[in-house]
C-alpha positions in Angstrom: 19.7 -30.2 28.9 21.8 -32.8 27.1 25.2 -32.0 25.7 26.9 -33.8 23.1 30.2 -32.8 20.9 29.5 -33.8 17.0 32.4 -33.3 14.9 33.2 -29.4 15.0 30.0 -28.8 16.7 28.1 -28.5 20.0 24.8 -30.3 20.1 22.0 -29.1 22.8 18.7 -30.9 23.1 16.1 -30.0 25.1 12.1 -30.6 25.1 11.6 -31.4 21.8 14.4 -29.1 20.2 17.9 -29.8 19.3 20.3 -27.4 19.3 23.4 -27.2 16.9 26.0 -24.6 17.2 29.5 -25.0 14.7 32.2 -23.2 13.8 31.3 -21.7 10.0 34.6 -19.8 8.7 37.3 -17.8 10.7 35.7 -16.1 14.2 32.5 -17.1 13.0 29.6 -20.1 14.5 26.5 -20.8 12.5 23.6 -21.8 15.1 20.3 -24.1 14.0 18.0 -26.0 15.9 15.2 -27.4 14.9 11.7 -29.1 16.6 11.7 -32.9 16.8 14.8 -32.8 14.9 13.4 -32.1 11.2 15.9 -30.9 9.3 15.4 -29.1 6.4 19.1 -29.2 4.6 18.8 -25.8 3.6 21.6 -23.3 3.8 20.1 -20.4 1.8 22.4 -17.3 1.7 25.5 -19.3 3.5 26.2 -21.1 0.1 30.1 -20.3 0.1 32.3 -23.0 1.6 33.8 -21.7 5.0 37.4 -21.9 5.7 38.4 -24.8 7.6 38.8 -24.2 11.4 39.0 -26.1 14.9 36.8 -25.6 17.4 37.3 -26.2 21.3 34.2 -28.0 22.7 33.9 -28.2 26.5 31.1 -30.0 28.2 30.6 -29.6 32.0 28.5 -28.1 34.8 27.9 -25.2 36.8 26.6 -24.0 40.0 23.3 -24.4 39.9 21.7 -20.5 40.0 18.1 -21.4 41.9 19.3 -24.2 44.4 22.1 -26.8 45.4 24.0 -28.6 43.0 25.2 -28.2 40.0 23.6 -28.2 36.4 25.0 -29.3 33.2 26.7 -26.5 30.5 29.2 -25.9 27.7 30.6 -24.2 25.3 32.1 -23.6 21.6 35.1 -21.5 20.6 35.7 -20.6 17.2 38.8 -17.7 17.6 37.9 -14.9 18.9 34.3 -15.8 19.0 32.7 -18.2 21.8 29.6 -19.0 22.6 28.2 -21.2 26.0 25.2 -23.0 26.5 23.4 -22.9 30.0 21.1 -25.6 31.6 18.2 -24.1 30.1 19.5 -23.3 27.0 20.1 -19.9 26.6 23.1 -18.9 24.1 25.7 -16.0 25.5 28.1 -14.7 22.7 31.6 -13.2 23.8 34.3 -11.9 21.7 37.7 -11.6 23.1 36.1 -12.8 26.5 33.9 -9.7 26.3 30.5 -10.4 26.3 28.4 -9.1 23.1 24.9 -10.6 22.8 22.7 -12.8 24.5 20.0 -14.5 24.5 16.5 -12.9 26.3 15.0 -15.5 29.1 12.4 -14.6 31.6 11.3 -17.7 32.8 13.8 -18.9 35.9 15.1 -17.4 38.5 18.9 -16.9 39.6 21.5 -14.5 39.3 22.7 -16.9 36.3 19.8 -15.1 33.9 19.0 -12.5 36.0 15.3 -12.5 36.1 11.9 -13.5 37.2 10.2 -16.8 36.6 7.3 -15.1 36.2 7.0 -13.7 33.0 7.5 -16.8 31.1 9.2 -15.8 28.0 11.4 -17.4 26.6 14.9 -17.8 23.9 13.0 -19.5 21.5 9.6 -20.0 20.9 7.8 -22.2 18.7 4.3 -21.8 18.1 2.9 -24.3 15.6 1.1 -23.4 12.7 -2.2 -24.8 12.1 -2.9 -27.7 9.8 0.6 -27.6 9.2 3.9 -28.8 10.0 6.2 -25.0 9.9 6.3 -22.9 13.2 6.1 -19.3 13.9 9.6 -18.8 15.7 10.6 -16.2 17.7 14.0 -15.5 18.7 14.9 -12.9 21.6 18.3 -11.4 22.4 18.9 -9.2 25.7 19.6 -5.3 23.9 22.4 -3.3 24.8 21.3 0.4 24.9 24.6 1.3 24.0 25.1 -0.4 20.7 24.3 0.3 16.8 22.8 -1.1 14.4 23.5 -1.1 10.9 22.9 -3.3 7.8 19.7 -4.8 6.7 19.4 -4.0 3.1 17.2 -0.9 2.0 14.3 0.2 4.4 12.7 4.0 2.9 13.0 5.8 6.7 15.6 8.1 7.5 17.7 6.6 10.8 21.3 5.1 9.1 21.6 3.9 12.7 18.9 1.0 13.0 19.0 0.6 16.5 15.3 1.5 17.8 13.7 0.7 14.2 11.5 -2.1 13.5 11.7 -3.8 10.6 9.6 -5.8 8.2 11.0 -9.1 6.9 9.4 -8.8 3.8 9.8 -7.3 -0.1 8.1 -4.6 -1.6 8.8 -2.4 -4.4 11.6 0.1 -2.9 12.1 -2.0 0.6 14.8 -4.8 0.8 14.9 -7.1 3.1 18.8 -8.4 3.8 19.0 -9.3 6.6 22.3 -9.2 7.9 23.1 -6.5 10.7 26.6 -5.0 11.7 27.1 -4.1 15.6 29.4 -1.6 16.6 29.7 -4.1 19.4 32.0 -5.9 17.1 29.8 -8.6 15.5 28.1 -9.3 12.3 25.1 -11.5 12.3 22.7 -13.2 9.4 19.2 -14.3 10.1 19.6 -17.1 7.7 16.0 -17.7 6.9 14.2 -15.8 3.9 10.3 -16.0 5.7 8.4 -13.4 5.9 8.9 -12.2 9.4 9.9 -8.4 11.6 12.9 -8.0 13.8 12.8 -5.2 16.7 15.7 -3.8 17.9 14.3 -1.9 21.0 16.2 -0.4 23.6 15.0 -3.2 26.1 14.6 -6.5 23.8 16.2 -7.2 20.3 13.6 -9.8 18.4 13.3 -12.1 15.3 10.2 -13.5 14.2 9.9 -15.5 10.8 5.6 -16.0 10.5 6.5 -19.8 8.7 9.5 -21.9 9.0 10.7 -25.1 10.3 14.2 -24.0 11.1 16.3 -21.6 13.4 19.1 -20.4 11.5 21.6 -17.7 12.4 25.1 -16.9 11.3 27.3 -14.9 13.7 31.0 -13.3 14.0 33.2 -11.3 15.9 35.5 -9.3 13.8 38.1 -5.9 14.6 36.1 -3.6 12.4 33.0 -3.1 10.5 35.3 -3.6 7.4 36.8 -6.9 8.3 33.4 -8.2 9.7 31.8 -7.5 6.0 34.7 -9.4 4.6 34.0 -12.6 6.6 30.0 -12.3 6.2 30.3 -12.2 2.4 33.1 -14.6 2.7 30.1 -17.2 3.6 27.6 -15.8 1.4 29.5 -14.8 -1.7 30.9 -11.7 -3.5 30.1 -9.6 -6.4 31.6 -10.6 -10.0 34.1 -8.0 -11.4 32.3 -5.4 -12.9 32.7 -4.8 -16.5 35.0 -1.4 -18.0 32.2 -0.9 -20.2 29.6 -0.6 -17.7 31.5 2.6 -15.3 30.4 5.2 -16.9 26.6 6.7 -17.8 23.6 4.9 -17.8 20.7 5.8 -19.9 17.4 5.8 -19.3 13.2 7.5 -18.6 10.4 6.5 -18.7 9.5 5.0 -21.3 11.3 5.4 -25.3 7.9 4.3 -27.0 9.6 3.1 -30.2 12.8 2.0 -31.8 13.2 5.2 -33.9 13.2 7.1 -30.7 16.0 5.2 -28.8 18.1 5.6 -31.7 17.6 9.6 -32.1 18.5 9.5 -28.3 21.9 7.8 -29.1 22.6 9.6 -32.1 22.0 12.7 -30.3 24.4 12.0 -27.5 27.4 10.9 -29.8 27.0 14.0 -31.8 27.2 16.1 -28.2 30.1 13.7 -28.0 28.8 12.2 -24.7 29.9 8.7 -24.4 26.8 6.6 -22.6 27.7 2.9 -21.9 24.3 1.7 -21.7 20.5 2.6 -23.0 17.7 1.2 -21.4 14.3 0.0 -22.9 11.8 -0.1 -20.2 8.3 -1.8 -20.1 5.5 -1.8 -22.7 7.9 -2.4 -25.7 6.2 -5.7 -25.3 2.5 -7.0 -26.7 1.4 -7.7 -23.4 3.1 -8.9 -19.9 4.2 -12.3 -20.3 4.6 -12.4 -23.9 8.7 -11.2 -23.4 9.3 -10.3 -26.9 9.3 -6.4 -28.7 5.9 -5.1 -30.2 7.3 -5.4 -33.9 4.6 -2.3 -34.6 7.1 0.1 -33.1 10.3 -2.1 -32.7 10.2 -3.1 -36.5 14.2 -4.5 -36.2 15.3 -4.7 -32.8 18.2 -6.7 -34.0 19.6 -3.4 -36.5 18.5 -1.7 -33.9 20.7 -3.0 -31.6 23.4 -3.5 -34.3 23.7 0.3 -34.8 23.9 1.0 -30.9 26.7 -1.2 -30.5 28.4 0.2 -33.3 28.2 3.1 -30.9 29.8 1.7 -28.1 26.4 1.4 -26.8 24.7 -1.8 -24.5 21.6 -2.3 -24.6 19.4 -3.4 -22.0 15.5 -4.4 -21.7 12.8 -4.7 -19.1 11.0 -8.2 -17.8 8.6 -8.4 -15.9 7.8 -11.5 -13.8 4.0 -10.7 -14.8 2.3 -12.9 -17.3 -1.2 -11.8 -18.3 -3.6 -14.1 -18.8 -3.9 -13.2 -22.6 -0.3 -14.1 -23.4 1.1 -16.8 -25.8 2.6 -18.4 -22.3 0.2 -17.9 -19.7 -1.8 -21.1 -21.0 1.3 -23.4 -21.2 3.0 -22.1 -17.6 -0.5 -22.4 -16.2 -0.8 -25.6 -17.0 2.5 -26.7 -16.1 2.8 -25.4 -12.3 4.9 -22.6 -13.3 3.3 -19.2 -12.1 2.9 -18.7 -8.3 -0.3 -20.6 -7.0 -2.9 -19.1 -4.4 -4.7 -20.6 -1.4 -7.6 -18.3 -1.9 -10.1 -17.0 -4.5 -9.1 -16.7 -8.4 -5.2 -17.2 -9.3 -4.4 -13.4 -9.8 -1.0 -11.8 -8.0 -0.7 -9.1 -10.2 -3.2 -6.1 -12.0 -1.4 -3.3 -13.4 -2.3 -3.0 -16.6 -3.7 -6.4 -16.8 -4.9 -9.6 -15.3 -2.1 -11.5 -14.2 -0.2 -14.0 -12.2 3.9 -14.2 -11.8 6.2 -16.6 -12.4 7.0 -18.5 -9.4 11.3 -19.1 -9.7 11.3 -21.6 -6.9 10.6 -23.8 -9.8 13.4 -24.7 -11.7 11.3 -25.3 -14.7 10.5 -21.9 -14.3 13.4 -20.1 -14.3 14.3 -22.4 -17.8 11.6 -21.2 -19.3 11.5 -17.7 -19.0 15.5 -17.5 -20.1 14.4 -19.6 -23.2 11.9 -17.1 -24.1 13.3 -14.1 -23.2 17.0 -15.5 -25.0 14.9 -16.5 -28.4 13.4 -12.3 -28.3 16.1 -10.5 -26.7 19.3 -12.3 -25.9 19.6 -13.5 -29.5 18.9 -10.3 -31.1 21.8 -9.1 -29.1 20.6 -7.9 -26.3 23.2 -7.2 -23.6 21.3 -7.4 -20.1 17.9 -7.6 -18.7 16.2 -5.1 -15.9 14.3 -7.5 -14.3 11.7 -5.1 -12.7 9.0 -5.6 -9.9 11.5 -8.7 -8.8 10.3 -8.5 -5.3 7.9 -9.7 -6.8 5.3 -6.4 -6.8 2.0 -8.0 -5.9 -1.3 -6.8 -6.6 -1.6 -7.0 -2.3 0.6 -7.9 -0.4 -1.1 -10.7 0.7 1.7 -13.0 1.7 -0.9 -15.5 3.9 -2.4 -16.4 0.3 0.4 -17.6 -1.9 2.2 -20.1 -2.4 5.6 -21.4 -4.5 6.9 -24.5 -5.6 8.9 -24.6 -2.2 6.1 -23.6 -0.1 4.0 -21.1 1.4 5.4 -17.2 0.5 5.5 -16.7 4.3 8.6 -19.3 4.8 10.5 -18.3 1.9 9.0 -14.9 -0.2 12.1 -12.9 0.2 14.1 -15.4 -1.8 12.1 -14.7 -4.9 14.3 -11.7 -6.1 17.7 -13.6 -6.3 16.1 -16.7 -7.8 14.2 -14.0 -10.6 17.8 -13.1 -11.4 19.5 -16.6 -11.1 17.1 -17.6 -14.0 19.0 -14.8 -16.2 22.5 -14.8 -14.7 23.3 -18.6 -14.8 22.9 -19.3 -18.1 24.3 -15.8 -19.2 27.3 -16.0 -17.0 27.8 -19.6 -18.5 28.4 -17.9 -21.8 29.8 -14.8 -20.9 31.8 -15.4 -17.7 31.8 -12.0 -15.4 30.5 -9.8 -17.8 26.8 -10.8 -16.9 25.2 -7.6 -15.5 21.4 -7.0 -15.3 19.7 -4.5 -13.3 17.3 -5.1 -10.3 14.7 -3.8 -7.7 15.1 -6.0 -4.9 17.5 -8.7 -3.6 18.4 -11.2 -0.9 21.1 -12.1 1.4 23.7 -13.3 -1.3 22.4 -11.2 -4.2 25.7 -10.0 -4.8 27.0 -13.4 -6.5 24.2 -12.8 -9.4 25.7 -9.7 -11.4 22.8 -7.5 -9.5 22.9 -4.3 -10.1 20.0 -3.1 -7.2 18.1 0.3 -7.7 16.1 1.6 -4.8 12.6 1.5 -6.3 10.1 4.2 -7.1 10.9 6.4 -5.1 9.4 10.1 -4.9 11.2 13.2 -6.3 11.9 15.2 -3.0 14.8 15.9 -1.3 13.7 13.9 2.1 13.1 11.0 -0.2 16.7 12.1 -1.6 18.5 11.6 2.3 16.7 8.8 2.4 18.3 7.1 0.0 21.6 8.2 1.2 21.1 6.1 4.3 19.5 3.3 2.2 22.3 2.8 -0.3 24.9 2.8 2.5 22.7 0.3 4.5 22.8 -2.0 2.0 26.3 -2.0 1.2 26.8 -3.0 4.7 24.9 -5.9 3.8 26.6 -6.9 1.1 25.1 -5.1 -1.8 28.3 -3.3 -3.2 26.3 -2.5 -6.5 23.6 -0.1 -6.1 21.9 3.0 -7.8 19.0 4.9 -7.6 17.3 7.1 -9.9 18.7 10.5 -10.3 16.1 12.8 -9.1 13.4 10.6 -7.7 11.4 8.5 -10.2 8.1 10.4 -9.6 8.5 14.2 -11.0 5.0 16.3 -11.3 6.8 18.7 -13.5 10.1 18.9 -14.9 9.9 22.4 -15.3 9.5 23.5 -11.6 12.6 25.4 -10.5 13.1 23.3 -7.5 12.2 19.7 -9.1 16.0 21.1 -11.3 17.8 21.6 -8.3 16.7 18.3 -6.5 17.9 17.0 -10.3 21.5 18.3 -9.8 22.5 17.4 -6.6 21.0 13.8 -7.2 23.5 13.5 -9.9 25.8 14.7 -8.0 25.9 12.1 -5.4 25.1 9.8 -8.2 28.6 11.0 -10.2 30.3 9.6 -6.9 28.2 5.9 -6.6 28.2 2.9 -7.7 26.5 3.5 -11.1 25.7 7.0 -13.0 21.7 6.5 -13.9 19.3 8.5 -15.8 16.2 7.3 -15.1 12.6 9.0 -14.1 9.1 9.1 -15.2 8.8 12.6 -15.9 5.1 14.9 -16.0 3.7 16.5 -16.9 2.2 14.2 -19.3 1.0 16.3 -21.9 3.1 14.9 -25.1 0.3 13.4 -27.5 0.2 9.8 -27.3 1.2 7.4 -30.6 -2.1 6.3 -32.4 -1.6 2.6 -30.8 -3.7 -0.4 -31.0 -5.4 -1.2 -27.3 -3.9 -3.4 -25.6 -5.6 -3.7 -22.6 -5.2 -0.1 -21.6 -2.0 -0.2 -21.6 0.4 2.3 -19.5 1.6 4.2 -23.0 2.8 7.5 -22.0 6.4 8.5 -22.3 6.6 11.0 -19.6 9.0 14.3 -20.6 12.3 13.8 -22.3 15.2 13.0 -19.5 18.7 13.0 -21.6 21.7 15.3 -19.7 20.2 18.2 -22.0 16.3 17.9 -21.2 16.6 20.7 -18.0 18.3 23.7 -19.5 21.6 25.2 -21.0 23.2 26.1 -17.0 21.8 22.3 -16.0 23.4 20.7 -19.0 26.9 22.2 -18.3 26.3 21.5 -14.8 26.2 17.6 -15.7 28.8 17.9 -17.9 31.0 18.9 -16.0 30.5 15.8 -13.6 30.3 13.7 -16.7 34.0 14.8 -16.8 34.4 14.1 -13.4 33.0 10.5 -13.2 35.0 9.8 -16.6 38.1 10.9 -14.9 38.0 8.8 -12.3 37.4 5.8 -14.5 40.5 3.8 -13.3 39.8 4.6 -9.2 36.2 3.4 -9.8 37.3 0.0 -11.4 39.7 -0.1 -8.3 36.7 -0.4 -6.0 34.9 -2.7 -8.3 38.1 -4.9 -7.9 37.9 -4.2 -4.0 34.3 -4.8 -3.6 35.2 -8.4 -6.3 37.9 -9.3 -3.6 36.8 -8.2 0.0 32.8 -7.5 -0.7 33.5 -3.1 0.2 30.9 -1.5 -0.9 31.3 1.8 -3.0 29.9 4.3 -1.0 30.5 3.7 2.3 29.7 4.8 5.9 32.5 7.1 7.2 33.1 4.3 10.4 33.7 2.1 8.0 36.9 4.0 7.1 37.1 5.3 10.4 36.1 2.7 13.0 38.4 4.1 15.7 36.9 7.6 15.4 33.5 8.1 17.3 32.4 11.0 15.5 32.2 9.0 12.7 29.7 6.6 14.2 27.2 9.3 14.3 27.7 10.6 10.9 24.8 10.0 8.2 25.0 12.7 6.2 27.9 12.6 4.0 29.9 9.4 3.2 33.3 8.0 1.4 33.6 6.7 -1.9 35.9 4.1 -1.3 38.9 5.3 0.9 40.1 8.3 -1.1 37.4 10.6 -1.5 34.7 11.8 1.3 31.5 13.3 -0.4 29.0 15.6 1.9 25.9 15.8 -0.9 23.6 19.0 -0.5 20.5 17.3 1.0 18.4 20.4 1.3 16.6 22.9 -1.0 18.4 26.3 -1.6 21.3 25.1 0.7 24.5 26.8 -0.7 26.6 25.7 2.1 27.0 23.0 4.8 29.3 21.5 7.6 31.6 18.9 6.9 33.6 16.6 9.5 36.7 16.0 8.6 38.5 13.0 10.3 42.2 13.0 11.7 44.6 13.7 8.7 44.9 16.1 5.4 42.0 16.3 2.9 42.5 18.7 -0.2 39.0 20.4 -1.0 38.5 19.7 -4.6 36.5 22.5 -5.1 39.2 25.1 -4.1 42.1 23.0 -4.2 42.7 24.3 -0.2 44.3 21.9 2.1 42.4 20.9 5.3 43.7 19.8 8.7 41.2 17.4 9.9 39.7 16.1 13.1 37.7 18.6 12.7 34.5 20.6 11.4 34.3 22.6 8.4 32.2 25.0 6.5 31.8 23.8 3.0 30.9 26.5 0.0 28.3 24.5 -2.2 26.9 26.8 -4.9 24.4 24.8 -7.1 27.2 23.7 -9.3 29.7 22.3 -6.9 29.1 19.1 -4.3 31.8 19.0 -1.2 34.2 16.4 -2.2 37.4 16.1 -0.1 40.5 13.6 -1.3 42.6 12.1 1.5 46.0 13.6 1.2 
């Protein structure tokens, strides 16, 4: 192993690789290496400029562990984060002198790595790929049975606590791959490398595998808290624009308003119930067909009065692209033919067949991501369109085939999971150019970063059932813990059999319950059954053309309605505290709803906790997770909480029993 000091970095080379370890903002080291020293000049998420620091570099020797002598060594401090290097290679992170992770090496003996020869595995492994010049790379860390695991993005299982899950490195629709994990070890650490890949964190081996890529890069700090570790990771990576006034409130939204006459009786109909909704959405098939990114003028006759008379309201207005372009559109012959839809290696160019035959934009290319804002401004943004809901962004593909396509910057498998942020670049950049922070648009999937592109991320189709309902409670507050402070879901589960079933209302409720207390209130759902007589439209390509059942506040009953108005009132109340955690999670990256260690690091109970939360600092929510359930424990950490339902006053550091009736979620304020 040769050791060389580089500026603010340690360099490591050894057969073939060379190993590069720097100090990358306050208690934090990135770590690269690279094969044969290609370098790639990529940072991906860390895109932020760290704060300045100084590093201590020592370069020496050590006993050697198998015979006499001594072998070479060093290592890299970065405050209260260091990392050495041994003879063979192997990384060991300490915080505070403590050790916290290290690298897994099986393949010499000694007491130095404390193993067997034998086995043959080792830190990092490079396999090359065939025929080409990226690697598979594996990278193995020693596991700690002891430690959690949180973080990641959005995963649809039910453990908040990650540690013993495997995970897919990959996008789909409802699963978001972030990867960026917080120990309760103390550390933070970003896999910087958006290929398609798993990580494992087992009980007896912790491993990272990206299927094509030509670089090892990882970001890593040591930090007092989860909170203070989430402030230095999105330090790096970036943090969430200030979210607009006019955005805090409700969100409206089903699948799907079929025509322009029926968004408008929607609107009309809330102002005269004097329900103030700060946005209305127009989801898919409002179009001609996918790719063509402009209103069907059969049934959206004046978008632009449209538009003109919902603003007049008070009302945004938001509409749905896909990154779909059928092979009948106006612009699948020109982005065809200029290398701007996603290629593949095998068999005809399709990605995509719902509803049609079609390929998707591939955003990698710049050219791309000009020309879809250029159409989609010219239809939408000039008619006075406020935002976009840029759907199926992972992107959804027709299989999820990632061996078989390709993008302007490669093969999907070394880079796919970068698609959704550069889908929402294309729309942000030029929007937030004109309209500073007040560009918002609405997304299924993200990436490491995200945050930095006015993403609002929902959590996919996702069934309506109440364990897809505590799913989603683990989900959002994963992926806050990641970086994602905006999120949402749709109230109630987007699949619904029938809107009428007794049950399917009570799931409705206490979704919008938690939802009242979350980062945005949204409406959304495609509703059966589906027996509302279709519109005498043309065919287009047997298109998807039901509506689904009505899904406004009043759709689900007189006791349901007053049930939702009465948290309307609630989430319009606390208008001024919610702006106060989009201002936190603008200046620190704190997510909305948060874990309760994440308030509470120093209290072990709260480690364990995954079925209730805080919204921001002041208010712990315990949603009702089950069917029938009228009543349900609540842990109470150290201090006074006021009950908000009966106004009692609560000594905590301790359990409670909460009363939860159907019209009334557990909320306690910090007193």
């Amino acid at each position: 192993m040769i050791f060389l000091k580089e500026g603010n970095a340690l360099i490591a080379r050894r057969g073939g690789e060379t190993l590069r370890i720097e100090g990358w903002g306050r208690n934090a080291l990135r770590v690269r290496a690279v094969m044969n020293d290609i370098r790639t000049g990529q940072d991906y998420a860390l895109t932020e400029s760290p704060e300045e620091t100084e590093c201590e570099i020592l370069i020496g020797t050590e006993k050697n562990p198998g015979w006499e002598g001594t072998v070479p060594c060093a290592e890299i401090k970065n405050g209260r984060i260091r990392a050495t290097v041994n003879f063979a290679g192997v990384i060991s992170f300490y915080r505070d002198g403590d050790l916290i992770l290290r690298e897994y090496y099986r393949s010499y003996g000694g007491t130095l790595v404390q193993t067997s020869r034998c086995l043959k595995i080792v830190n990092r492994e490079w396999k090359g790929n065939i025929g080409g010049s990226e690697y598979t790379l594996t990278v193995r860390f020693d596991a700690n049975r002891n430690e959690k695991i949180y973080g990641m993005g959005q995963y649809q299982q039910p453990d908040l606590n990650l540690k013993g899950t495997v995970l897919e490195l990959a996008q789909r629709n409802s699963q978001i791959s972030i990867p960026f994990m917080i120990s309760s070890l103390g550390y933070g650490l970003l896999w910087n490398n958006p290929a398609v890949g798993r990580v494992t964190f087992a009980n007896n081996l912790t491993e990272w595998i990206a299927r094509s890529t030509r670089q090892m890069d990882y970001w890593i700090c040591a930090e007092e808290n989860p909170k203070e570790i989430l402030t230095s990771y999105t330090a790096v990576t970036g943090r969430a624009p200030m979210f607009p006034d006019s955005l805090m409130g409700l969100w409206q939204c089903k699948l799907r308003y079929r025509t322009q006459e029926e968004v408008l009786t929607v609107a009309r109909q809330y102002r005269d119930e004097g329900i103030k909704i700060d946005q209305i959405v127009i989801d898919f098939f409002h179009w001609t067909v996918q790719g063509d990114w402009k209103f069907d003028r059969t049934y959206w006759p004046d978008p632009k009065k449209m538009v003109d008379e919902l603003h007049s309201m008070g009302i945004r207005v938001i509409v749905s692209v896909w990154p779909s372009v059928d092979r009948r559109s106006e612009n699948f012959g020109p982005m065809m033919e200029r290398g701007l839809l996603i290629r593949t290696e095998r068999g005809a160019a399709q990605t995509y067949d719902y509803q049609g035959d079609c390929v998707e934009i591939d955003p990698f290319n710049p050219e791309a991501r000009q020309y879809i804002w250029d159409v989609c401004r010219k239809n939408y943004y000039d008619l006075g369109i406020d935002g976009f809901w840029l759907d199926n962004s992972e992107p959804d593909y027709g299989v999820y085939d990632f061996e078989n396509y390709r993008y302007y910057s490669g093969p999907a498998l070394s880079c796919s999971n970068l698609y959704p942020q550069l889908f929402s670049r294309a729309f942000y950049e030029p929007m937030a150019a004109e309209k500073g922070i007040e560009a918002v648009n609405l997304l299924r999937c993200g990436w490491a970063g995200s945050q930095k592109y006015g993403n609002v991320i929902w959590s996919g189709d996702v069934p309506s059932t109440f364990e897809s309902f505590r799913e989603q409670l683990q989900a959002g507050l994963n992926i806050g813990l990641a970086g994602i402070p905006w999120w949402t879901t749709d109230i109630g589960g987007f699949m619904t059999d029938d809107v009428n079933d007794p049950d399917f209302r009570e799931l409705l409720i206490r979704w919008y319950q938690f939802a009242v207390y979350s980062a945005v209130l949204r409406m959304h759902g495609d509703r059966g059954p589906y027996n509302i007589p279709p519109l005498d439209e043309r065919e287009r390509g047997g298109g998807y053309l039901h509506t689904g059942q009505p899904n406004e506040l009043w759709s689900y009953g007189e006791e349901n309605y007053r049930i939702m108005r009465k948290y309307y009132d609630v989430r319009i109340g606390m208008h001024d505290y919610i702006r106060a955690l989009y201002r936190e999670a603008h200046e620190t990256g704190a997510p909305l709803i948060r874990t309760m260690f994440f308030e509470f690091p120093e209290d072990p109970k709260c480690w364990e906790l995954q079925d209730q939360y805080m919204f921001g600092s002041r208010y712990l929510v315990a949603p009702v997770l089950e069917l029938h359930q009228r009543e349900r424990e609540v842990y109470l950490p150290a201090g006074r909480w006021k009950d908000l339902n009966s106004g009692r006053i609560e000594e905590g550091g301790r359990s409670v029993t909460a009363a939860a009736p159907v019209d009334v979620i557990p909320v306690y304020e910090k007193v």
